[in-house]
C-alpha positions as CSV (number, residue, x, y, z in Angstrom):
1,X,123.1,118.1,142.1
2,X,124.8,116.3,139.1
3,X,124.4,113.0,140.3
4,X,119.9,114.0,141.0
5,X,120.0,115.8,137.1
6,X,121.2,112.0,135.7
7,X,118.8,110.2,137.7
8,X,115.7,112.6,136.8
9,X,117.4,112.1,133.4
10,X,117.4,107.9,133.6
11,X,114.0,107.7,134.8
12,X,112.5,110.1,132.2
13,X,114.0,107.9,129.5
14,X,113.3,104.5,130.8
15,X,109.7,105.7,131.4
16,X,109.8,106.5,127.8
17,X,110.7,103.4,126.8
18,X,108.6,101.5,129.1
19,X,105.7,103.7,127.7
20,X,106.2,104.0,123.7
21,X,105.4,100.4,121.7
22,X,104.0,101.4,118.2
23,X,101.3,99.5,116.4
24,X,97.8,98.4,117.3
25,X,97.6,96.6,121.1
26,X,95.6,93.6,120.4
27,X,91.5,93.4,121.7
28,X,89.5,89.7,121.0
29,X,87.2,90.1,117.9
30,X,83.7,90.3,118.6
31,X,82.0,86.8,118.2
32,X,78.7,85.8,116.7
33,X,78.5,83.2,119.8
34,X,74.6,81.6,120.7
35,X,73.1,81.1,123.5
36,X,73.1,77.4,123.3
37,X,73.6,74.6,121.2
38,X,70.6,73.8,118.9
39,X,70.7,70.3,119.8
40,X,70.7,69.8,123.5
41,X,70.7,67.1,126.4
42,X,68.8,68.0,129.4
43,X,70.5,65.0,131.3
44,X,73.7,66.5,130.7
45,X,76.3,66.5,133.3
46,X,79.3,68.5,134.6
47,X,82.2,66.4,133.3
48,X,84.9,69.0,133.0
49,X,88.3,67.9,134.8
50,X,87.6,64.0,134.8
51,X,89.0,61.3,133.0
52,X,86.4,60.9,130.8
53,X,87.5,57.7,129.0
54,X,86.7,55.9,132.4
55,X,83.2,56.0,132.4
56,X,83.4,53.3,129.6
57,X,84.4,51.1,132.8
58,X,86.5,49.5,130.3
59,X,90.1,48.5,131.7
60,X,92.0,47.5,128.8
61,X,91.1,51.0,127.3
62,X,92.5,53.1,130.1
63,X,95.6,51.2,130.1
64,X,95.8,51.7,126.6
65,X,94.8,55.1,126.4
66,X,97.6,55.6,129.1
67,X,100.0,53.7,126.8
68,X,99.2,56.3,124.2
69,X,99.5,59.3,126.2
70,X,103.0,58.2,127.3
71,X,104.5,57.3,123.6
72,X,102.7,58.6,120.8
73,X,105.2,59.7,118.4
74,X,102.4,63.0,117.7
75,X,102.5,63.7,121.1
76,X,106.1,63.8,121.3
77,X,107.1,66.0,119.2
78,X,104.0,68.4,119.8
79,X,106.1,68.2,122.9
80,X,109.5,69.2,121.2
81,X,107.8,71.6,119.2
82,X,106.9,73.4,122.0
83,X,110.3,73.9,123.6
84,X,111.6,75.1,120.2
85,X,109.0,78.0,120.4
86,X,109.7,78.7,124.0
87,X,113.6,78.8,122.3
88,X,112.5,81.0,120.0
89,X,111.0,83.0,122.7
90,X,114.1,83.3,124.3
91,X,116.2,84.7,121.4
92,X,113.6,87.0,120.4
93,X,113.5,89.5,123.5
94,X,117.2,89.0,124.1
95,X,118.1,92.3,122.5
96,X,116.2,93.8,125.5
97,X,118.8,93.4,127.6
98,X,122.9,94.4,127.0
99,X,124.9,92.2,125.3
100,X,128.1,91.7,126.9
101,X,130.8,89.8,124.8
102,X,134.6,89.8,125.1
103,X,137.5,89.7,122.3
104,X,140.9,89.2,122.4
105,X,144.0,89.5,119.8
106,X,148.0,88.4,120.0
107,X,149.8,90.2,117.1
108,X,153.6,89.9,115.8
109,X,154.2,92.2,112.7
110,X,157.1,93.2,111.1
111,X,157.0,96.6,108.7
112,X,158.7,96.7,105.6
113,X,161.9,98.9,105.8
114,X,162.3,99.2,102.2
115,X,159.8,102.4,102.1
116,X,159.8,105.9,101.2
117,X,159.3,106.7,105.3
118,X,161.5,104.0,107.2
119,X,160.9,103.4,110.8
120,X,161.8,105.6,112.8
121,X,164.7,104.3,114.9
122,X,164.2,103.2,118.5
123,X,161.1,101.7,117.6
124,X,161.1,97.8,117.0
125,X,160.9,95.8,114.1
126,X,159.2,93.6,114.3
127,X,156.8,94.3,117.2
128,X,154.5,92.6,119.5
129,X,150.8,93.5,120.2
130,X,148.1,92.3,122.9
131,X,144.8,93.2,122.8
132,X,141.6,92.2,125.8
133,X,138.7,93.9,125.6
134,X,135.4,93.1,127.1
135,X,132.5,95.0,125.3
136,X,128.5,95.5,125.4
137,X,126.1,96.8,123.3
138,X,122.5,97.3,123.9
139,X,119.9,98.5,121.4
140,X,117.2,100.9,123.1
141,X,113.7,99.8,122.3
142,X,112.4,103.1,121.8
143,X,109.3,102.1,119.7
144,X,109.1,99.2,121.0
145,X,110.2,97.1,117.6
146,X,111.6,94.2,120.1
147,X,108.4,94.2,122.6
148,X,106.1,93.4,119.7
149,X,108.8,90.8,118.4
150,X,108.6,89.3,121.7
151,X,104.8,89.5,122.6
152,X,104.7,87.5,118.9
153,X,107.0,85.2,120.5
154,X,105.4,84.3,123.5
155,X,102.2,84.3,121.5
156,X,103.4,81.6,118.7
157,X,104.3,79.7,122.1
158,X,101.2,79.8,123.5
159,X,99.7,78.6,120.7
160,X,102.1,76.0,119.9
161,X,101.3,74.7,122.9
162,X,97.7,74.7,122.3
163,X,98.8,72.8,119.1
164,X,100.5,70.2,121.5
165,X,96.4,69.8,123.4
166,X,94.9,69.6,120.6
167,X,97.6,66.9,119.8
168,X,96.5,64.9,123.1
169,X,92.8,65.8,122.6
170,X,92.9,64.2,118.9
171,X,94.8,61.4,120.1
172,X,92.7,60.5,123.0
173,X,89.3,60.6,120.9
174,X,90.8,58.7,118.0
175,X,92.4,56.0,120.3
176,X,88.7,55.7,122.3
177,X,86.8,55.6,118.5
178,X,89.0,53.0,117.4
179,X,88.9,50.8,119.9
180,X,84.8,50.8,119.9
181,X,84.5,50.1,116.3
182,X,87.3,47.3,117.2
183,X,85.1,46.0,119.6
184,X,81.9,46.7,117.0
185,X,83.9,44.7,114.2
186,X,84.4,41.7,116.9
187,X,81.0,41.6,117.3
188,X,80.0,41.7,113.7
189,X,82.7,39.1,113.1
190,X,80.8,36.8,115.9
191,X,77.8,37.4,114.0
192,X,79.2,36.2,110.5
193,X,81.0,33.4,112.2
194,X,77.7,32.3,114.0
195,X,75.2,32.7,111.2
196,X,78.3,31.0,108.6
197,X,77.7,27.5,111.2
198,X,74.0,27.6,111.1
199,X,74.2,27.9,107.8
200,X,76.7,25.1,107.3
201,X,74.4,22.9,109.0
202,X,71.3,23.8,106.9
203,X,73.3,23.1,103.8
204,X,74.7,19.9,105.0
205,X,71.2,18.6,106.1
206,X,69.8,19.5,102.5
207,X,72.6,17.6,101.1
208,X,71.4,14.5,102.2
209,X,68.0,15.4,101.8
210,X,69.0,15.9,98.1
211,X,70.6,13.0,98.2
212,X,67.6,10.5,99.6
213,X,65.4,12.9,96.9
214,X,63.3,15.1,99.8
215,X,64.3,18.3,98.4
216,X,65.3,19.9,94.8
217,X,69.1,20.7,94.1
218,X,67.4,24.3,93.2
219,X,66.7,24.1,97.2
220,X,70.4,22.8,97.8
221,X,71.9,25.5,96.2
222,X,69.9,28.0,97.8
223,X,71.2,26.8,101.1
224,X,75.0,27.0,99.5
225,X,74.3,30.8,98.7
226,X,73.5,31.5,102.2
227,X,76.4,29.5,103.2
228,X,78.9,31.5,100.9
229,X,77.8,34.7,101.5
230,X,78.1,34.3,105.4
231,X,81.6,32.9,104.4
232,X,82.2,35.7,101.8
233,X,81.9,38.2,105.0
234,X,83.5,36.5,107.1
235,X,87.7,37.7,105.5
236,X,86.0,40.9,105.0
237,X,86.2,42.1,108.8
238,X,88.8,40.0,109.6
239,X,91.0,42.5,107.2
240,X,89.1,45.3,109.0
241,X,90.4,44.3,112.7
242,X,93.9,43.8,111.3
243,X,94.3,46.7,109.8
244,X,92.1,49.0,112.8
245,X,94.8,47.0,115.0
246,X,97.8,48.6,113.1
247,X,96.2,51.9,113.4
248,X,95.6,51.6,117.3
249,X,98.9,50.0,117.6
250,X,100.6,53.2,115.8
251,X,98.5,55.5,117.9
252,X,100.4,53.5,120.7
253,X,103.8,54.4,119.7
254,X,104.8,50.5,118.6
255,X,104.8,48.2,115.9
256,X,101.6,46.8,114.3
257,X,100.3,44.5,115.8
258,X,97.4,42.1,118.2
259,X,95.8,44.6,120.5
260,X,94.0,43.1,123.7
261,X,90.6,43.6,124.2
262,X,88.4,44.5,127.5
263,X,84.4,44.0,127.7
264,X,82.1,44.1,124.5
265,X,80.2,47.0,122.7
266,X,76.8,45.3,124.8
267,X,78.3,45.6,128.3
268,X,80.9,48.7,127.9
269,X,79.3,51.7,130.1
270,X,78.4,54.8,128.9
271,X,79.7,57.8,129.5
272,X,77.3,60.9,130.4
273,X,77.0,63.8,127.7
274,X,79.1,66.9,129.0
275,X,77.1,70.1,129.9
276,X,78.0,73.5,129.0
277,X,77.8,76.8,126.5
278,X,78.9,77.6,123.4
279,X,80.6,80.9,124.5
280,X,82.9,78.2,126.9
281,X,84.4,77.2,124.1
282,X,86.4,80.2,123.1
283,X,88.3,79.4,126.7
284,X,88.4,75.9,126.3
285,X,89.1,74.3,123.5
286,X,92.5,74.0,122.2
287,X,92.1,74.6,118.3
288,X,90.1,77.9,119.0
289,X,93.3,79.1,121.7
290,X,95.8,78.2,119.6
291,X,93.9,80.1,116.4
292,X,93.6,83.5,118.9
293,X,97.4,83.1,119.8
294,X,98.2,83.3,116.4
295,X,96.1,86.6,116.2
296,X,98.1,87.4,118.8
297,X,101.0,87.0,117.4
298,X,99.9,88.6,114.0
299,X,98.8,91.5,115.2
300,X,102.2,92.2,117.4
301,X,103.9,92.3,114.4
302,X,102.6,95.1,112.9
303,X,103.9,96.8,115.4
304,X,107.3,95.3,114.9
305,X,106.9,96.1,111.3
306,X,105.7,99.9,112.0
307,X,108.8,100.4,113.9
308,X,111.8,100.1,111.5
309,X,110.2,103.6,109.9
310,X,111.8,105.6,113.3
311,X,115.1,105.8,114.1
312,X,116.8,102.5,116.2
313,X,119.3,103.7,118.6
314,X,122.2,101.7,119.9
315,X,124.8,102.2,122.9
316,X,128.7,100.3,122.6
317,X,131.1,100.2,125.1
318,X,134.5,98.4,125.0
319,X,136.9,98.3,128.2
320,X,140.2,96.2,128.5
321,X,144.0,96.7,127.4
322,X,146.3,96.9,124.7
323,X,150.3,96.4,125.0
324,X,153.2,95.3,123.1
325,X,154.5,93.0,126.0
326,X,152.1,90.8,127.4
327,X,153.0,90.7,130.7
328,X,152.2,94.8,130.5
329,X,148.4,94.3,129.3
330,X,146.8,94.6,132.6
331,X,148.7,97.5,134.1
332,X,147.5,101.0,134.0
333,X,149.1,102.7,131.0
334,X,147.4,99.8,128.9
335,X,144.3,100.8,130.0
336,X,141.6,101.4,126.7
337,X,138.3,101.7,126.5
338,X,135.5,103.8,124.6
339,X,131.7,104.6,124.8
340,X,130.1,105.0,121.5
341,X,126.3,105.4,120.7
342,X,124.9,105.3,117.5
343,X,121.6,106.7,115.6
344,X,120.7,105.1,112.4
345,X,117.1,105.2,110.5
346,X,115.8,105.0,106.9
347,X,115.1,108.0,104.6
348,X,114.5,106.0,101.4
349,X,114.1,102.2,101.2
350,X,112.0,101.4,98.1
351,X,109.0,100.1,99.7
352,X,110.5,97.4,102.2
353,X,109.1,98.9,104.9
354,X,105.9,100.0,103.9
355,X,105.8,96.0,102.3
356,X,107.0,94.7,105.8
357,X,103.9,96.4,107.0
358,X,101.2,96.3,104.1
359,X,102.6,92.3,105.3
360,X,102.0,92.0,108.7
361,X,98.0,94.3,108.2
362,X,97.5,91.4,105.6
363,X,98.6,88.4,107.6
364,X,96.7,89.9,110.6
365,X,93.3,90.0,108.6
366,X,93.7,86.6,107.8
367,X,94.3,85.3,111.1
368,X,91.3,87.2,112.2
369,X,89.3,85.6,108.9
370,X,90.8,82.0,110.5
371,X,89.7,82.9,114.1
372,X,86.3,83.6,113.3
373,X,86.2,80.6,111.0
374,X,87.5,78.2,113.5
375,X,85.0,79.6,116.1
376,X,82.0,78.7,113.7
377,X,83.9,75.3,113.0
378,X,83.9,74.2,116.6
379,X,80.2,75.1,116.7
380,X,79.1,73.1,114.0
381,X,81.6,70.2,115.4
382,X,79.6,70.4,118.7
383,X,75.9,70.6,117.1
384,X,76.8,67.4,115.1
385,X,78.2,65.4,117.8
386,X,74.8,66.1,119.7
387,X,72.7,65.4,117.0
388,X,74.8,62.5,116.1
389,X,74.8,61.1,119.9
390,X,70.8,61.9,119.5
391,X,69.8,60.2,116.5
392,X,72.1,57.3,117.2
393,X,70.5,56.7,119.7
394,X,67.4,56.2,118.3
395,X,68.5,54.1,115.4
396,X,70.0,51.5,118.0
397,X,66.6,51.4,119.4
398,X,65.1,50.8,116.2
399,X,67.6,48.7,114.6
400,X,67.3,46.4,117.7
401,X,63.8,45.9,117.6
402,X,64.0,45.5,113.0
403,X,66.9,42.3,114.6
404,X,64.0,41.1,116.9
405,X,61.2,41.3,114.1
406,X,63.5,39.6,111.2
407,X,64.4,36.9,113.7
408,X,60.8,35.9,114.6
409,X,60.0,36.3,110.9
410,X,63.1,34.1,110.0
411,X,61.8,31.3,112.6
412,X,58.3,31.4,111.4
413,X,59.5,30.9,108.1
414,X,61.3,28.1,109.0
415,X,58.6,26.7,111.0
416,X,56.5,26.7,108.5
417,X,59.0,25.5,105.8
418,X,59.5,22.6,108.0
419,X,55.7,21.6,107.8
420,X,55.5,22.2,104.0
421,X,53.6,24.6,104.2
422,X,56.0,27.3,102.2
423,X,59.2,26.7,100.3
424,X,62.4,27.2,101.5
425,X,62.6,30.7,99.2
426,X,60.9,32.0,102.1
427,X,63.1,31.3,104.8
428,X,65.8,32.3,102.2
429,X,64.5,35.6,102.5
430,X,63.7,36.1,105.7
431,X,67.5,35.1,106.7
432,X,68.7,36.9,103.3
433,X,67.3,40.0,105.6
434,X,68.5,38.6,109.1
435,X,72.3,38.5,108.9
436,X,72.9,42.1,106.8
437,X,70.4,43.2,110.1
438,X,72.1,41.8,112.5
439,X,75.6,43.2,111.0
440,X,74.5,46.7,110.8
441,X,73.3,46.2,114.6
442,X,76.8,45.7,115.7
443,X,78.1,48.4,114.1
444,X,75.3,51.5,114.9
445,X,76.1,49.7,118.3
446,X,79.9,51.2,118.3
447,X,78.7,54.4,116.1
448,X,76.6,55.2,119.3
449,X,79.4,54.9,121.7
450,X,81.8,56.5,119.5
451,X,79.7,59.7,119.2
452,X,79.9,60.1,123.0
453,X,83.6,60.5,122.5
454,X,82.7,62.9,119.7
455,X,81.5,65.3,121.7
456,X,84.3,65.3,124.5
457,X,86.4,65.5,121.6
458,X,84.4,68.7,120.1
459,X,83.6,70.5,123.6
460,X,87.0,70.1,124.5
461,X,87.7,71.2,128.3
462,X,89.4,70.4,131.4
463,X,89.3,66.9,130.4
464,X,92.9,68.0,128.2
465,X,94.5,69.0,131.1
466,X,94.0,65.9,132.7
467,X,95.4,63.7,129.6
468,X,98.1,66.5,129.2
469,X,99.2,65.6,132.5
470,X,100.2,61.8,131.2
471,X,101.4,63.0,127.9
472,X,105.2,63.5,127.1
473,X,105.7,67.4,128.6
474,X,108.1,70.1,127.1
475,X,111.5,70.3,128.5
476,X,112.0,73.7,130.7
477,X,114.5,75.6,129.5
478,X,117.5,76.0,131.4
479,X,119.4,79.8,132.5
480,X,117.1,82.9,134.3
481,X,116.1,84.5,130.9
482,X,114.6,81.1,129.7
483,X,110.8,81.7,129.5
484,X,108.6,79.5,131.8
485,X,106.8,77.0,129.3
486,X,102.8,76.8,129.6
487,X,101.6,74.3,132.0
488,X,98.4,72.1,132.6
489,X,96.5,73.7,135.7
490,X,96.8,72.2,139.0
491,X,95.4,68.7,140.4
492,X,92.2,67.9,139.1
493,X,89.3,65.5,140.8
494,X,89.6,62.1,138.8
C-alpha cells in the first residue's frame, strides 16, 4: 500500500510539472499577406529545389559557385555559429535533469593542546581524515522557468541557422551578380577597345590628310578627341574588372586575384522566372524564419522571466564515506549520506523581477515590430525584382534597337562625309552618340540577367537547401543530451 501511495504521489507531481509552464505560449502574428505579387510573370515556372544557377548553362560559374559554397569564410562561420547555439542549447535545459557530481577530501590536522579544554585523552593528535562523497542535485521546474529558457534556446538555434541560409542564399546571388556584370564589363571593355582602333585609324588617315592639305587641323583634332576619349575609357573598366575580380575572388574564400571566365552576357542562357505566392514566403525564405525564431525565442522568455516571482525548489543528496584511516572509508561504519531539499523564493527584490519581465514584454514587442517589418520587406524585395526583371527587359530591347539606329546614322554620316557632302562634325556626332550607346548596351545586357538572380535571391525557396547542401555544415554535437542540429531536407531533383 505504501509503495502504490508513492507512486500515485510521483505521478501526481510529475504531471504537475509536465503540465505548469508560466508565461504566454507563443501563436504566429497575423499577417497583412496579398494575394499575389503586383508585378507578375505568366510564364513563370516551378523552380523550387533546383540548382538554379545552372540554367545560365554557364560552366565556369557552377564551378565557381561550387568553390564558393565550399570555402567562403561567411559561410563558415555561419556554420560555427550554429553549433555554438546548438551548445548553448545544450547548457540551457541541462538543469532539467539531476546533476550528479562527486567530491573528495584527505585531511591531517593537529589541534592545539595549549587550550582552556585539552583533548581529551585516547583521542589522537594529530588525526587523519577521508572523505568520498558522490552527490546530486536537481532543481524541480515547477513553473516551468527552465522549459521557457530552453524553448528560447532551441528557438535562437533555429534561427541562427536560418542566419547560416540566409548566409548561402546571399552568397550564391552575390557570386552569380558579380560574375554577370564581370562578363557585362568584358564586353564593354571589347567595345572601348574596338571603337579606340577605328578610331586610331580615322585619326591616323586625317594626319596625312592634314599633312598633304585635304582636311583642316580643326578636323584633325576632332578625330584626336574621339581617339582620347575611347582611350580615356578604356583604364576605366579595366580598374572595374580588377577590382569586381577581388571581390569574386574573396567571395571564393582566396586571395585576390584573375578569375576565369565561361560564355559571354550574349550567349549565357537564361534562367526562367520562379512561380509562387506571397504567403509562401513566410515558410520559405530564410530572413523571414530566422526573424519568427527570434519571436520565438522572445516570447519564451517572458515566461522564464514570470517565473523567478514563485518559489524554485531544489532536491540534494550526498552518499559516500568518511574515516580517519583510509583503508576504513569504504566499510560500513563509514557509511554517510544525507537527503536535503530546499525551498527558496523572493518576498522583496526592488523591482528586478518585475524589470526582468517589463524586459522580456518589451523585447518581445519589438521582435514582433521586426517580424512584421521583415515580412513587408521581403515583399517589396520580390515586387522589385519582378518589376526590375520586367522593365529590364524592355530597355534591352530598346537600347538594342537605339545601337542599331546610331550605327546606321553613324555610317550614313560617314558616307556622306566621304563624298563631301557634310563635314566631318557630323560623323563626330553621330559616333560621339555611338560608343556611350553601345557601352550602356553591354551593361543593361548584365543588369537583365542579374535581375533574374534577384528574384531567386528575394523568393528564396528550396533552391537554399540545395546550396546548403555544398556549403560548410555545423558540426553535430557529441554525448545523448546534445541537441540534433537543423538539417537541409532530403535529396532534391537537380
Amino acid at each position: 500500500m505504501r509503495r502504490l501511495i508513492v507512486c500515485v504521489i510521483a505521478a501526481l507531481v510529475a504531471g504537475l510539472i509536465a503540465g505548469c509552464m508560466v508565461g504566454p505560449d507563443y501563436t504566429r502574428p497575423l499577417v497583412d499577406t496579398p494575394d499575389a505579387y503586383r508585378f507578375a510573370f505568366s510564364d513563370a515556372q516551378d523552380t523550387a529545389n533546383t540548382r538554379w544557377w545552372r540554367q545560365f548553362r554557364d560552366p565556369v560559374l557552377d564551378d565557381l559557385i561550387l568553390i564558393a559554397l565550399a570555402n567562403n569564410w561567411s559561410a563558415k562561420i555561419a556554420a560555427a555559429n550554429v553549433e555554438a547555439a546548438a551548445a548553448v542549447l545544450t547548457q540551457a535545459r541541462a538543469p532539467l535533469f539531476p546533476q550528479v557530481n562527486y567530491s573528495g577530501e584527505g585531511v591531517r590536522e593537529r589541534v592545539s593542546e595549549a587550550t582552556a579544554t585539552p583533548v581529551p585523552s585516547g583521542i589522537a593528535n594529530p588525526q587523519n581524515n577521508f572523505t568520498v562523497l558522490a552527490g546530486a542535485s536537481w532543481e524541480i521546474d515547477l513553473w516551468g522557468r527552465i522549459r521557457r529558457q530552453t524553448e528560447a534556446a532551441r528557438a535562437d538555434l533555429l534561427a541562427t541557422e536560418e542566419a547560416r541560409r540566409g548566409v548561402i542564399l546571399s552568397l550564391v546571388g552575390t557570386l552569380a551578380s558579380s560574375y554577370i556584370q564581370l562578363l557585362g564589363l568584358d564586353e564593354q571593355l571589347a567595345t572601348a577597345k574596338r571603337t579606340q582602333a577605328a578610331y586610331a585609324e580615322s585619326l591616323r588617315l586625317f594626319e596625312l590628310q592634314f599633312k598633304y592639305g585635304q582636311v583642316s587641323e580643326m578636323e584633325v583634332a576632332q578625330a584626336r578627341s574621339q581617339y582620347e576619349t575611347a582611350s580615356a575609357q578604356i583604364p576605366v573598366i579595366e580598374q572595374q574588372i580588377a577590382q569586381l575580380e577581388n571581390g569574386i575572388s574573396i567571395l571564393l574564400g582566396r586571395n585576390p586575384g584573375p578569375i576565369q571566365r565561361g560564355l559571354t552576357v550574349a550567349t549565357m542562357g537564361r534562367p526562367a522566372v520562379p512561380s509562387g505566392v506571397p504567403s509562401q514566403l513566410l515558410e520559405r525564405r530564410p530572413d523571414i524564419l530566422q526573424a519568427e525564431q527570434q519571436l520565438i525565442a522572445a516570447n519564451a522568455q517572458i515566461g522564464a522571466a514570470k517565473a523567478l516571482y514563485f518559489p524554485s525548489i531544489s532536491l540534494t543528496a550526498a552518499l559516500g564515506g568518511s574515516s580517519s584511516e583510509l583503508s576504513d572509508l569504504f566499510s560500513g561504519p563509514a557509511n554517510t549520506w544525507n537527503f536535503a531539499g530546499s525551498v527558496i523564493g523572493p518576498l522583496f527584490t526592488a523591482g528586478s523581477v518585475s524589470g526582468q519581465v517589463a524586459q522580456a514584454q518589451a523585447q518581445q514587442r519589438a521582435a514582433t515590430e521586426n517580424y512584421q517589418q521583415v515580412i513587408q520587406s521581403a515583399f517589396a524585395d520580390v515586387s522589385n525584382a519582378l518589376i526590375a526583371r520586367q522593365k529590364l527587359g524592355e530597355q534591352v530591347g530598346a537600347q538594342t534597337r537605339l545601337v542599331q539606329a546610331l550605327r546606321d546614322y553613324s555610317r550614313l554620316a560617314r558616307i556622306q562625309f566621304d563624298g563631301g557632302y557634310v563635314p566631318y562634325s557630323t560623323v563626330l556626332q553621330a559616333e560621339q552618340q555611338l560608343f556611350p550607346a553601345e557601352l550602356n548596351l553591354a551593361a543593361t545586357r548584365a543588369a537583365d540577367l542579374s535581375a533574374l538572380v534577384s528574384i531567386y535571391q528575394a523568393m528564396g525557396g528550396g533552391w537554399v537547401d540545395e546550396a546548403a547542401r555544398t556549403a560548410p555544415a555545423p558540426v553535430r554535437g557529441k554525448g545523448p543530451f546534445a541537441p540534433v542540429l537543423p538539417q537541409a531536407p532530403g535529396s532534391v531533383g537537380q
